[in-house]
N, C-alpha and C positions, 0 to 999 in steps of 0.2 A: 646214723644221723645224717640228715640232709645238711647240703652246705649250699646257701644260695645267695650270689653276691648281685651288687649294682656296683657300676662303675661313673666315678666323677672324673671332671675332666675341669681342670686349673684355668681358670679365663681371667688374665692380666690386665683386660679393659678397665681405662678408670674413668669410673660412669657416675659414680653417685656420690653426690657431695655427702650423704649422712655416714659413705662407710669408712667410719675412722673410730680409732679406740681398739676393743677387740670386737671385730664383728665380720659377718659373715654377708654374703647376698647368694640366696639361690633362686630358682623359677619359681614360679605360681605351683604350676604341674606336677613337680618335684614334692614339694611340701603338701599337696593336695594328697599326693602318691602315698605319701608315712602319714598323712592324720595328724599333718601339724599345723593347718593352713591357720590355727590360733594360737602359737606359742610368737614370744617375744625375743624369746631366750632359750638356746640350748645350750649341752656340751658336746664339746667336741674334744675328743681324744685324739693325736700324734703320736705312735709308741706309747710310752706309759707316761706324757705328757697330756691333762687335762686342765679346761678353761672353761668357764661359763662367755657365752657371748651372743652380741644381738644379732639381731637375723632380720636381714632386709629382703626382699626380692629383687628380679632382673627379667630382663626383657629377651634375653640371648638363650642360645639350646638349652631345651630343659634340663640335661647331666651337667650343666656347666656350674662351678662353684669359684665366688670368688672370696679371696680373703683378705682383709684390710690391712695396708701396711705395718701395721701394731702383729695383728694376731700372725701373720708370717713372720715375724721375729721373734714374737712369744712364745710361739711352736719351734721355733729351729726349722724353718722348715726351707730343703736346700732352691735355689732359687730356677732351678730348670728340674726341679720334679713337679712333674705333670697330670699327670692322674695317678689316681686310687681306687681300691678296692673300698668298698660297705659292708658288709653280710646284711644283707634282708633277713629280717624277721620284724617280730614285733619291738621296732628301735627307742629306746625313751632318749638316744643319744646319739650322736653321730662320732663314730669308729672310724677312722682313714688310715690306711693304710696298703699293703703289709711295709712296715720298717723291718728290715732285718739285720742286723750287727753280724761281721763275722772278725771273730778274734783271733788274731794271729801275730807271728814275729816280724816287725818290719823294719824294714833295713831305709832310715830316711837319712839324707843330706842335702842343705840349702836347698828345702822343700820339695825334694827330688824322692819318688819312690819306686821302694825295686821288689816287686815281687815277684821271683823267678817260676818258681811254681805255683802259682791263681793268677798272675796277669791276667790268661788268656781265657779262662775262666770268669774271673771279673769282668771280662767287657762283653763275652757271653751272657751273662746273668745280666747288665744293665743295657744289652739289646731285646731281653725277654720283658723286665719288669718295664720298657716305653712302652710296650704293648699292652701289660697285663693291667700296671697300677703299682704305684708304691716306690720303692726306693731302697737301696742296702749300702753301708759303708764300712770298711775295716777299721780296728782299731789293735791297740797293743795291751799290756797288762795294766802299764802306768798311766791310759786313757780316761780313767773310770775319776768323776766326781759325784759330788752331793745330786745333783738336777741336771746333766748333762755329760754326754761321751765327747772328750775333742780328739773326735775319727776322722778319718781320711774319704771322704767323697769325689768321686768318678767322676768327672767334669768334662766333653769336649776333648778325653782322652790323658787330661790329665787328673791326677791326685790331686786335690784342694783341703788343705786342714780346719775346716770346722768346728765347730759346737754343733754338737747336733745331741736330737732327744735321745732317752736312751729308747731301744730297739722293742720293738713286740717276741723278737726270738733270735736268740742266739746260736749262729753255730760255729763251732770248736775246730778250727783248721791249726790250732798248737801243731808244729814237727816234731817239738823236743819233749819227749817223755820226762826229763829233769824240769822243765818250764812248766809243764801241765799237771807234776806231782809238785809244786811247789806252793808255800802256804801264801803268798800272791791270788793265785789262780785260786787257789781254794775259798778263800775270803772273797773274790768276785762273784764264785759259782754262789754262795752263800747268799751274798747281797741282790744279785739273780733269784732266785727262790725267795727272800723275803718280798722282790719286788713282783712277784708272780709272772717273771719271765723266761720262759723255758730255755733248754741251751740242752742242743743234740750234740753225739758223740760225745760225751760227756768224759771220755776218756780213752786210754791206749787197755789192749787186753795185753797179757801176756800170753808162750805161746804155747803155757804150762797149762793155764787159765783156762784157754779154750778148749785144750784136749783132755782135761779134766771132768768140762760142764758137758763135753758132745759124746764122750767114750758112754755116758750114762743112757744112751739111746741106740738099742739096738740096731736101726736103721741105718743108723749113722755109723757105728761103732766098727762096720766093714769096711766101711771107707777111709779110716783111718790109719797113719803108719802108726806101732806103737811108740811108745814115746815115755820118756822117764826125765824127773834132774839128774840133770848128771850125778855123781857120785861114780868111785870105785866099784863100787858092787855092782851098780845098774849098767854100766861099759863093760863089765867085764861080760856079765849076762848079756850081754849084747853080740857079744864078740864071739857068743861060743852057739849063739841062733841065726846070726846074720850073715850075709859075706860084705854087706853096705851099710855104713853108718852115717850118720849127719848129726852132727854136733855144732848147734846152733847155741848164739846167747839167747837168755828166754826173753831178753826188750830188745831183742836187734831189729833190725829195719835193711834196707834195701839192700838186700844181701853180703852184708859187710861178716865180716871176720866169723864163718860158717867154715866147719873142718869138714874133708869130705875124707872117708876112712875105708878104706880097701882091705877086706882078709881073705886073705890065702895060705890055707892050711895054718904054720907058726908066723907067718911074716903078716906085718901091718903096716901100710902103705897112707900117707896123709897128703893131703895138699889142701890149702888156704885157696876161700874165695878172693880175698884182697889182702892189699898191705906188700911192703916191699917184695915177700917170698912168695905172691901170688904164685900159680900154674907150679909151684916146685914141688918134687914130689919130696917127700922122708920117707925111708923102709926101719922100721926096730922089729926085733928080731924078738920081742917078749914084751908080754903084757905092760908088764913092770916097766920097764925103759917107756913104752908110749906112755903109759899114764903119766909120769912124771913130766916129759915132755908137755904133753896135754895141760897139766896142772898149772907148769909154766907159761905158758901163754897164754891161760884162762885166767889167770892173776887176780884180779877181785872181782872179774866177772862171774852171775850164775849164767849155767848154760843146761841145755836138752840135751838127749841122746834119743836119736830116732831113728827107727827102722828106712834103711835105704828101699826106694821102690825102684824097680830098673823099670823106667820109663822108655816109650817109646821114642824114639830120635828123627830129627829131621836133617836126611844130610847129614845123617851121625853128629847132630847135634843137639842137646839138651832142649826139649820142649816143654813148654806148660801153658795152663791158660788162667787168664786173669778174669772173671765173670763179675759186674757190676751189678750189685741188687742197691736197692730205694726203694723205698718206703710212697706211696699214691697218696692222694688228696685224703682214702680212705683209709689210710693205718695200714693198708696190705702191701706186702713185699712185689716187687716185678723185678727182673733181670732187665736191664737197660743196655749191658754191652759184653761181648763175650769177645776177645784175642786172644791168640797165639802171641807164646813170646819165645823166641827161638835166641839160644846162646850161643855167644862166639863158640870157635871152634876150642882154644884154648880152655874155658870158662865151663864149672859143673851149674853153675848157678844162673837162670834166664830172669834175671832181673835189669832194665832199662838201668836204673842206676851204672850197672858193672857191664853197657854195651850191649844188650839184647835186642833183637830188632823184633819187628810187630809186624803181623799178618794177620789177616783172617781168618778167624778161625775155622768158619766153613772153608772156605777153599783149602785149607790144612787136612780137615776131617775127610774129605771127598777127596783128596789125594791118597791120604791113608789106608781108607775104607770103602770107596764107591760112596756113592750118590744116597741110595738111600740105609744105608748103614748109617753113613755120616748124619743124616737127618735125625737117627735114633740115638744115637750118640748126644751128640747136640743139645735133645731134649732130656736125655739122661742126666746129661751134666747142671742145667739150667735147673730141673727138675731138686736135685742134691742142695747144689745153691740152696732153693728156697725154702727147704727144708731146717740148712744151717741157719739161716738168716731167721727164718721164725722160732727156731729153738733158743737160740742166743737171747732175741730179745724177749724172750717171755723168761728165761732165767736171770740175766743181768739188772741190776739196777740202772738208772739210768734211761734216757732216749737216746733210739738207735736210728740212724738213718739214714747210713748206707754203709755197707760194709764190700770190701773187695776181696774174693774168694779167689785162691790160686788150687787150680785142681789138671792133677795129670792121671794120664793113661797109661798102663804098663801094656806087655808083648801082646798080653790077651784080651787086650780094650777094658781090662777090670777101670772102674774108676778110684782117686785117689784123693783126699782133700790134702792139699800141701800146710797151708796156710790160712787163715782169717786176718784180714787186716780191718781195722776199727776206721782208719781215716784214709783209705787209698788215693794212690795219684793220680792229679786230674791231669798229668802227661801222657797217659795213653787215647786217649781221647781226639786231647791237643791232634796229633799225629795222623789218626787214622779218620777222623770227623768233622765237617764244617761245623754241624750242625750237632750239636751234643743230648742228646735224650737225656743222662745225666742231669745236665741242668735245668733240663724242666721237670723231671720227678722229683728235683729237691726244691724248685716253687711251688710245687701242689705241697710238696710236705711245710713247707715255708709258711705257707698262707695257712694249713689248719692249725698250725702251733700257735702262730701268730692272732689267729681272730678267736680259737675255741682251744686255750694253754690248760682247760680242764680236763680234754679227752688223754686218755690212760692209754699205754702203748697196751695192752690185753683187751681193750674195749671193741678192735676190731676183730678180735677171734674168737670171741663169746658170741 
């Protein structure tokens, strides 16, 4: 499907004594352009806010659009957004936009807001959209009314609390898998879909889930550790295949409370990612004694049991890499960002969270392997990615778009998928990027949810 836009551009001159009420003035040229040089009256849509209104003309740039003091507050529309997007086609309306919502947990007081991970993001994404058109604001769960979100809009650097319309598309930056399985959020997602408004990442996978849907494709199925719920039987089978285990909870996140498990010969050796006993080792001397240990510290958590891969090390320490896929204008997957994440010395786990520091990945790969080994590597790995990335979203429910791939290398360059993460952090980025590719592969995907919420995440692969 072709996507072809016009851009308007906000002109605050107050020129015409008729434009008051709700009404509009745009060029002669403009309206000659669409085959409207005889309408009196359109609509015009803001997010999924619609208005009939009169239409005057202007004598200023033909993209310029002005709108009457009435219809800027009928719309919500915040007062230093500037231009818009259109889609061209055969228009009986005029569409402005993209409005985008992103919903998350916010930490406000006396109109102060903190958001530790999207700050930097956020003012990324409203340096793109002065350029591109359109407008995005945050909001929380308890935001949501009948005919308006009261979100937080990007102002000159600060948050400003608003009414504003609600959004053309939603996307889902929830941290807490309890906030996002909550029937809150579900009842939103709900009223989102009656109101024909998409909302990507639509949820957390587990990390059961994933190795479940991907072990079913032989491709894939090499690249994978194997992987079980935990249980007695499944550890113990473990323990009599493996010499390395990883016992992970199946919703854990940034590498918290993950057992790393050492066999040797009858002895079995553990040590915690985090928590007061972090780096300590335990030896029990029988199955039976760990498990019981185990059992006790997993207390009402579920958790995995996976095959350890002895990866390669940097400086004898723990490496992996974090690969960035997003979803283009056209529903197709691209890799946007690839790091190394290297672990303290202490630490089995290379996650930022628990201290990791960030590299490039090529310069890691071309240290490892040469020059053009590393090249083939590189695209090996990227290659895997998008393979995951397409497979997921043609099996899951839901819009996907973007997902962050943690994939390591053992002694023999084999590749390894560690993890899939559904909502990755935009802290790696932060660090190693001015300029974030990330955030403009998620305005192309912004803008076609937003103007064409019909197209089907399979419509690109057909």
């Amino acid at each position: 499907m072709t996507k072809k836009f016009l851009q308007l551009y906000r002109n605050e001159e107050d020129f015409h004594p008729e434009l008051d009420g709700l009404s509009i003035a745009l060029s002669p040229s403009f309206l000659h352009f669409l085959k409207w040089n005889n309408k009196n009256e359109i609509d015009i849509t803001l997010g999924n806010r619609s208005l009939t209104v009169k239409v005057f003309t202007h004598s200023f740039h033909k993209q310029d659009i002005i709108f009457s003091p009435e219809l800027a507050n009928e719309l919500r529309l915040p007062s230093d957004s500037k231009s818009f997007l259109i889609p061209y086609s055969e228009m009986t309306s005029l569409i402005l936009g993209p409005v985008i919502g992103i919903i998350t947990e916010i930490n406000s007081s006396k109109n102060e807001v903190s958001l530790p991970s999207l700050q930097s993001f956020c003012e990324e994404l409203k340096k793109e959209l002065i350029n591109i058109g359109g407008f995005f604001y945050i909001c929380g769960l308890q935001d949501f009314h009948d005919d308006y979100v009261n979100g937080f809009y990007l102002e000159d650097g600060t948050w400003k609390n608003l009414r504003l319309p609600y959004p053309q598309v939603m996307y889902n930056r929830l941290h807490s898998r309890h906030t996002d399985a909550s029937s809150i959020f579900q009842n939103i997602k709900s009223d989102l879909a009656a109101k024909n408004i998409p909302i990507f990442n639509s949820r957390f996978f587990s990390k059961l889930e994933i190795y479940d849907l991907l072990k079913e494709f032989p491709q894939i199925q090499a690249h994978l550790p194997v992987t079980a719920k935990l249980s007695k039987q499944s550890l113990f089978q473990m323990l009599d295949t493996y010499s390395t285990i990883y016992i992970k909870p199946i919703h854990g996140s940034l590498g918290r409370n993950i057992i790393h498990l050492q066999v040797n010969k009858n002895e079995y050796q553990t040590m915690l990612s985090t928590g007061k006993n972090k780096g300590k080792k335990r030896v029990f001397h029988s199955k039976e004694k760990l498990w019981e240990w185990i059992t006790s510290h997993a207390q009402k958590r579920s958790y995995i049991c996976q095959q350890g891969i002895d990866l390669l090390k940097w400086n004898d320490c723990t490496l992996d890499y974090r690969i960035l896929c997003h979803k283009n204008a056209d529903l197709l997957w691209n890799t946007t960002s690839i790091v190394g994440r290297i672990a303290p010395k202490e630490s089995f786990v290379a996650n930022l969270a628990q201290g990791a520091e960030m590299k490039s990945a090529k310069s890691l790969l071309e240290d490892l392997f040469g020059l053009e080994e590393a090249r083939k590597k590189l695209e090996s790995m990227k290659g895997i990615s998008l393979e995951v990335a397409h497979m997921l979203s043609n099996q899951t429910h839901g819009l996907l778009g973007e997902l962050g791939i943690d994939i390591g290398l053992d002694g023999e360059g084999n590749i390894w998928i560690i993890e899939v993460n559904s909502k990755p952090s935009k802290k790696i980025q932060d660090q190693l990027e001015k300029r974030k590719p990330s955030t403009k592969a998620l305005i192309e995907y912004f803008i076609t949810l937003a103007f064409f919420p019909e197209i089907k995440e399979h419509e690109a692969d057909e």
